[in-house]
N, C-alpha and C positions, 0 to 999 in steps of 0.2 A: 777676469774683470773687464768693464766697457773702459778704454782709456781714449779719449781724443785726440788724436794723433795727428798730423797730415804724413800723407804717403803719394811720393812724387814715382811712376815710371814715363819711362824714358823709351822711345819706340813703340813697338807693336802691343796690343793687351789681349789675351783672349781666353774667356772664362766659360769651361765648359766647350771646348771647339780645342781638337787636336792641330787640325791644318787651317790655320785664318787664311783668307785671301791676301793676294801678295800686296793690293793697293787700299788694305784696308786698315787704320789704326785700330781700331777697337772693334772685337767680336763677341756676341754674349748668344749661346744658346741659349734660347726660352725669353719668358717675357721679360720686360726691364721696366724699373720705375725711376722717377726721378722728378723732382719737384713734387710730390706728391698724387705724380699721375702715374697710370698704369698703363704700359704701352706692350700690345701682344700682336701676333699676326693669325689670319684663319679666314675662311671660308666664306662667314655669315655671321651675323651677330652671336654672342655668348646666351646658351642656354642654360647654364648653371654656372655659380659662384658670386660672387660678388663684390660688385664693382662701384666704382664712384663715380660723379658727374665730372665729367672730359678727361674721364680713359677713354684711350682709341686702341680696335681693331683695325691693323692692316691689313688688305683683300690680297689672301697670296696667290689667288688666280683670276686679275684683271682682265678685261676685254671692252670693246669698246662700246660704249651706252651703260656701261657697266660704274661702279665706284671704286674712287682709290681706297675708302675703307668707310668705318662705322665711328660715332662716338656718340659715349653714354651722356643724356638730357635729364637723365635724373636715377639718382644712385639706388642701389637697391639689390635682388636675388633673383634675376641676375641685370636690373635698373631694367631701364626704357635706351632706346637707340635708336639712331635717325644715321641714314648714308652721308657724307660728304664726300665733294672733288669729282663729281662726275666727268667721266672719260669721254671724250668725242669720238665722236663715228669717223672712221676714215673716208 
């Protein structure tokens, strides 16, 4: 049964991740949601599944001219998506 609970930890949390980093409280392999957004990391925009307006892809190989990630402008399979946070040239 769904019961409402709160559930308080104390230290480090890591779900799905054997070894978390030592400076990090919270580790979650895979994507995470929270407030009703969907937050994942990858490449390039999402070609399948779908998403809702401001989910954000993070760009997990930055460079510079490049973007810190993507987010969705209008939801859909798999929505519409525009870059933000553009990286400067060194």
């Amino acid at each position: 049964t769904n019961v409402d609970r709160t559930v308080s930890v104390y230290g480090k949390l890591a779900v799905g991740v054997a070894n978390p980093e030592e400076n990090v409280r919270l580790t979650v392999n895979g994507p995470v949601s929270f407030d009703n957004k969907k937050f994942e990391t990858g490449t390039g925009t999402p070609q399948t599944g779908n998403y809702k307006k401001g989910d954000i892809v993070w760009n997990t190989d930055p460079k510079p001219t490049d973007y810190i990630g993507w987010v969705c402008i209008m939801s859909g399979t798999p929505g519409q998506w525009a870059p933000f946070g553009m990286i400067a040239a060194q």
